[in-house]
N, C-alpha and C positions, 0 to 999 in steps of 0.2 A: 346777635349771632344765633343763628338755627340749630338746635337741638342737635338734629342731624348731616349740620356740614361736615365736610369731610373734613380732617384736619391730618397736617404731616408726620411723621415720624423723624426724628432726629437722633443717631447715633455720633459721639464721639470718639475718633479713634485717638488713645493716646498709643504716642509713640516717642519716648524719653525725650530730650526736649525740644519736640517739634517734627512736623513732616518737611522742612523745609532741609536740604541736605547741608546746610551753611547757619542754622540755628544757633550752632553749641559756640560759634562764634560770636554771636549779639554777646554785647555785655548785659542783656537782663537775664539773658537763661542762667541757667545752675548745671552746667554738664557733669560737676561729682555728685549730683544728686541723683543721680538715675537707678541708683540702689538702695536708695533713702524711700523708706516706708511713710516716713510723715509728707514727702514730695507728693507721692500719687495719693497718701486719702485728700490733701488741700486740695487737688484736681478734681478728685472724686465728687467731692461736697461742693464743689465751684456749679460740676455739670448737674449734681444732684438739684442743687438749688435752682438753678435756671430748667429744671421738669422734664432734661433727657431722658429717652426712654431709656438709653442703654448707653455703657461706657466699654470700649472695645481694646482688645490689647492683640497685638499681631505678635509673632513667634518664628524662630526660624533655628534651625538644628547646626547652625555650624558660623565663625568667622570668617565673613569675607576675607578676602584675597588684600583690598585697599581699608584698611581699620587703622591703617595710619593717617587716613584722612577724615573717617569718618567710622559711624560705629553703630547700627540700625536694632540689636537685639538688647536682650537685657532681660529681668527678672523672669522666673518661670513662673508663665499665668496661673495655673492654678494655685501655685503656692500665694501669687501676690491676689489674686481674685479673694482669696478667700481671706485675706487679712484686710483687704476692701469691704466683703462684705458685713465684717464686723464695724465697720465705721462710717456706712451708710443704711439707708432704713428702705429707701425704694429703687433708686436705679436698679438696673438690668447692669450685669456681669457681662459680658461676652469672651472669652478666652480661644483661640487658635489653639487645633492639635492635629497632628499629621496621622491620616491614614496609613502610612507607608511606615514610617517606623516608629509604630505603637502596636502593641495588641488590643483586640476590643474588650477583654476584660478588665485590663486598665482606665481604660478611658472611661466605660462607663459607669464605675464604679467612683472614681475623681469625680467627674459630673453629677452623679448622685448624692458623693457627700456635699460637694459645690452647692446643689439647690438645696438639699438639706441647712446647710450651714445659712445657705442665703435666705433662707424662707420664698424659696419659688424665683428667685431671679437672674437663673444659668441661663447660658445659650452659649451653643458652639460653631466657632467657626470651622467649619471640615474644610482641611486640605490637603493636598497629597505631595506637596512640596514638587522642586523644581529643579534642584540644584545636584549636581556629583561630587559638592562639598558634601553635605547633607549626609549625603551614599558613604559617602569613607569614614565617615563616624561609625557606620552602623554593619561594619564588617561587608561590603559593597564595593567594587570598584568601580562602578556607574551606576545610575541611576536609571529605575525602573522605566518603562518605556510609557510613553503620555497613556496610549490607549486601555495598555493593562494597568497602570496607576489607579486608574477610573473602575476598572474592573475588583480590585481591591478593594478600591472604596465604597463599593454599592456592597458589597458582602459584609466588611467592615460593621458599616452602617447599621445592616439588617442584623446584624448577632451584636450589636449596642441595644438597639430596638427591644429583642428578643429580651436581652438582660434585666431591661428595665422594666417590659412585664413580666419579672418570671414571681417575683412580691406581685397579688392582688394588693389594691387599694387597702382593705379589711383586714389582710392576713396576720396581725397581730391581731392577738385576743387580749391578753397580759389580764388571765381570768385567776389570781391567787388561792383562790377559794377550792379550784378544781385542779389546778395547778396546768393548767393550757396558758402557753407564752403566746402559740402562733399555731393558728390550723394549720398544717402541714399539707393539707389538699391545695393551698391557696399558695404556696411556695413551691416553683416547680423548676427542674429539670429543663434545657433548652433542648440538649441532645442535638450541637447543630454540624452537620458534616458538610464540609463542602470545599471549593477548591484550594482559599487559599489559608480558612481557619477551621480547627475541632476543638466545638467549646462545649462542656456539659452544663455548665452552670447548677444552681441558680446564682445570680448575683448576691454577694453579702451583702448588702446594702438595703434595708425595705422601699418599697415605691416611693417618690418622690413628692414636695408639692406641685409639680409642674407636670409630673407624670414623667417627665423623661424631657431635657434642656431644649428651648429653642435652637433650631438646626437654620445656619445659616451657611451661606457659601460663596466662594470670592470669584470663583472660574467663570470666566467669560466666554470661552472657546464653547467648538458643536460639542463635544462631550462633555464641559463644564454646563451647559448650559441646559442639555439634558436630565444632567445630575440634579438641576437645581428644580425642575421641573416636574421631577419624578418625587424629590423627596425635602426639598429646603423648604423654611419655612419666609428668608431674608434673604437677598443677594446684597452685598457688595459690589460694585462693580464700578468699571470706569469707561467715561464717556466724553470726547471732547466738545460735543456741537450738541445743539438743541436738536436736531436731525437724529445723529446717530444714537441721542437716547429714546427717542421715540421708536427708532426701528429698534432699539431693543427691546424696550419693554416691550411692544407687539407681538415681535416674536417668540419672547419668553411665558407671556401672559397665554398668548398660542398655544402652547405646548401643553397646558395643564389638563385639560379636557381629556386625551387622551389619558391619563390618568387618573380618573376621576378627580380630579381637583375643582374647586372655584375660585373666579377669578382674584379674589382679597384672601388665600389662603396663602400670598406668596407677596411678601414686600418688599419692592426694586430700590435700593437706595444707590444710588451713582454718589462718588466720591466730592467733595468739595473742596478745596482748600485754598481759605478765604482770607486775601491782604486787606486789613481795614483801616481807615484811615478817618479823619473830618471830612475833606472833602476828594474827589477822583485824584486830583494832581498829587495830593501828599500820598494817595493808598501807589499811587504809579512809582511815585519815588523812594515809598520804600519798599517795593519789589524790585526793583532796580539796585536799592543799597542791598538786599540780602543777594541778589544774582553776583552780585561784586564781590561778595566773602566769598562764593564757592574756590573751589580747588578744581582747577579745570584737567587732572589727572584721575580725581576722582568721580567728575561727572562722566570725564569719557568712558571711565572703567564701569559705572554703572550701565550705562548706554550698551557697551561691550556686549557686557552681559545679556541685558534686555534683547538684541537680536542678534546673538549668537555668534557674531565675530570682530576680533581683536581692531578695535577702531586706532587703536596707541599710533600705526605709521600711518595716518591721515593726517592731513593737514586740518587744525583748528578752524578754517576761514573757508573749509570748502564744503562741498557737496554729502550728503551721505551716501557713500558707495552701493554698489544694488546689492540687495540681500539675495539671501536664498530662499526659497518661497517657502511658504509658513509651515507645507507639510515634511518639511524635514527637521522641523524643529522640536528640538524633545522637552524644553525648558516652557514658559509659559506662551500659549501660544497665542491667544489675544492680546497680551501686551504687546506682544514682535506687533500683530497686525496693527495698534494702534498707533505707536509709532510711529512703524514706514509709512502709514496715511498721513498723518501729522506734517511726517519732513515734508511728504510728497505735495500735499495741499494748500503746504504755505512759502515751499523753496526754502526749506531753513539751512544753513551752514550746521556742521556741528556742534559749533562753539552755542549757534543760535538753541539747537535741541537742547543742550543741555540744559541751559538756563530754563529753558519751557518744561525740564522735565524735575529741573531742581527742587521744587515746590511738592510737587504730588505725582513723581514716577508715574505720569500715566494720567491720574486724576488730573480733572478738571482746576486749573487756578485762578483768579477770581479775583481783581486789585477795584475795590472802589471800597465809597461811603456804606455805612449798615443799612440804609435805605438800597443802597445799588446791590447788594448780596439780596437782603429781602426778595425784591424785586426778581433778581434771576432765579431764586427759589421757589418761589411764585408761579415763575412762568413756565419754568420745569413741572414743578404738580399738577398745575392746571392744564395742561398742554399735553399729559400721557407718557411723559418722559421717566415718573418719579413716582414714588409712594413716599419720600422721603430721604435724608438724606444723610450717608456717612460722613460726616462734618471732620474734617481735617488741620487742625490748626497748624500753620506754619511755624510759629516756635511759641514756647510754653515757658510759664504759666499766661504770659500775655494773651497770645492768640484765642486762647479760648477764655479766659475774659471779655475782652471785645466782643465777640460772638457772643458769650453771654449776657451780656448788660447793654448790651448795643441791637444786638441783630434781634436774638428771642423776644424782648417788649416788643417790638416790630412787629416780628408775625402773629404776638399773639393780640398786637391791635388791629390784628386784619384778621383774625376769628380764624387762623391757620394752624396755630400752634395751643395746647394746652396750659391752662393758669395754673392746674395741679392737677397731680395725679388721683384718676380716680382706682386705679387697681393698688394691688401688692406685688404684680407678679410682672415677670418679662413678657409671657403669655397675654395678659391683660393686656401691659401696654401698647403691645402692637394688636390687639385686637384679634389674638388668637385662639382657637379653643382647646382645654386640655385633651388630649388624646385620650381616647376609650382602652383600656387594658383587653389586648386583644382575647385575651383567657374567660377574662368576668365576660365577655358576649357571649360566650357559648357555655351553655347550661350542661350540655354533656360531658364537655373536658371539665365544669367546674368544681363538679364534684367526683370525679375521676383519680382515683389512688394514685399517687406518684412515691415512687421509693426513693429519699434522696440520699 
């Protein structure tokens, strides 16, 4: 293997026991463990050991409507991140937190102790949520509108940014002698006014080892996708065809320029979620026996959801009725778009979508031997599609065993994947560089009196 081949990225999203929506019914999962601290570090240390860069927890602010059939959220990431990060030594943290109902001196202050605690290995997933469940928790009776969500989150962003330089690197002294804790020219004031936050700062927290968490993001849509352009460091994202991920990353890859960005300053990982089996036939039949467990009340209610109207008086066996076009939709608007292309490209029934969606809402699902996963991950990277990949196991702790002990030897006897890690950091591992504290570049603010 050559020094400088390129080699993939692999994120694991855990999501209590499994991404498959008919999981918690296998008898090998553990559904009252989903609150069980010793349940995710065994995860933890499973993905640690097989050389993931990073292990990922999604989030969401409110109970669905259908939790009689099924039950998607669970522990709060920071709280569980950080008792993760005591019981692993290198993976990468990743933790979801809603631009919309947080302030940014929360979040980036969690984040700060987050890499603190982890020794460099935060990243965040920014998102702005979807739901007008979400909105009624948080004194709301609907939910913000997609375009100004977006406009939140870029300010958001910028006054987290801002916090996380407001500590230079150095600004501790801890000089006893003369009794200086912390230059105080090097601890400053944001003083940030703007529409939709007024934040003084400084952050309590000192600089980080990472400088400030890998920022990644899950939005697909033209405003998602701007967003990620302008400022993410990772996308999430989902993609059904070899096609449609190449016209994404193009297009996203596209975008950076006008930002001063370069092209590897931004890693596209499209979702996975991989049925594994010995050979094709067994990986086919058991995605077939997990399609069988779903609750066919509960996929349509998902589905429902997904594009924006009540599926319940359709018939299971027929058609998907015509939507209504993607810009009136206020919830997530590239999943609606992926979807309707889905039913429309393959004539699915509803009964048929759901089952296609049962696995990885959206994401791509994937039924063959560890050679045939390899293989399609292979052809993804090498082909412009990927930089790597959000690995999704269908149900847990199995799924990502497989994957681990099956699929990773694979890629990494095809010089794709790493044998170990060569960094500490989340930054390392994806091959990113700490951020410059915007303050230490400039010699005139650095020694500049601030009163705080």
């Amino acid at each position: 293997m050559g020094e400088n081949k390129r080699q993939m990225h692999l994120n694991v999203f855990i999501m209590n026991v499994g991404h498959h929506e008919a999981a918690w019914r296998r008898t090998d999962t553990e559904p009252r463990r989903i609150t069980d601290l010793s349940y995710y570090a065994e995860l933890a240390r499973e993905a640690e050991e097989a050389k993931f860069d990073s292990l990922f927890l999604a989030d969401g602010l409110a109970v669905s409507r259908n939790v009689k059939h099924g039950f998607q959220s669970g522990l709060e990431p920071f709280t569980l991140l950080s008792a993760l990060a005591a019981v692993t030594k290198k993976i990468g943290l990743i933790g979801t937190v809603s631009t919309t109902f947080n302030e940014p001196f929360h979040v980036a202050r969690k984040f700060a102790s987050l890499d603190h605690i982890s020794n460099g290995r935060a990243g965040w997933n920014i998102v702005t949520s979807g739901s007008d469940l979400e909105a009624a928790n948080f004194h709301k009776e609907a939910h913000l509108q997609h375009a100004k969500r977006y406009e939140r989150a870029k300010e958001f962003l910028d006054v987290a940014v801002k916090l996380w330089d407001s500590w230079e690197d150095d600004a501790l002294v801890v000089d006893r002698e003369s009794g200086v804790f912390a230059d105080d020219r090097k601890v400053r004031a944001i003083d940030h006014g703007g529409s939709w936050f007024h934040v003084r700062g400084p952050l309590n927290v000192p600089r980080t080892p990472q400088g400030y968490p890998v920022l990644v993001q899950a939005g697909s849509s033209e405003d998602g996708k701007e967003f990620a352009a302008e400022f993410a460091e990772a996308i999430f994202t989902a993609q059904q065809t070899l096609e449609d991920g190449q016209r994404f990353y193009s297009d996203v890859k596209g975008r950076l320029l006008k930002y001063g960005r370069h092209h590897d300053s931004l890693k596209i990982l499209p979702g996975i979620c991989p049925i594994i089996a010995p050979t094709e036939e067994e990986a086919k039949e058991k995605e077939r026996l997990l399609n069988e467990l779903t609750v066919p009340a509960y996929g349509l209610h998902q589905l429902s959801q997904m594009v924006g109207i009540d599926l319940s008086q359709y018939p299971l066996d027929g058609p998907l009725p015509e939507l209504p076009p993607v810009d009136v939709i206020n919830g997530n608007k590239s999943r609606f778009q992926l979807v309707a292309d889905l039913a429309k490209r393959e004539q699915l029934t509803l009964r048929q979508l759901t089952h296609r969606l049962a696995g990885g809402r959206g994401h791509r699902v994937f039924a063959g031997t560890a050679v045939q996963v390899a293989d399609q991950l292979e052809e993804w990277f090498q082909l412009g599609a990927a930089d790597g990949f959000n690995v999704m196991p269908p149900f847990l702790p199995g799924g990502l065993t497989e994957f681990a002990r099956e699929v990773v030897p694979e890629l990494q006897r095809r010089g794709l994947f790493r044998t170990e890690y060569d960094s500490g950091t989340l930054r390392g591992h994806y091959g990113l560089p700490r951020p410059e504290n915007r303050w230490a570049a400039s010699e005139v603010d650095r020694y500049k009196e601030v009163s705080l």
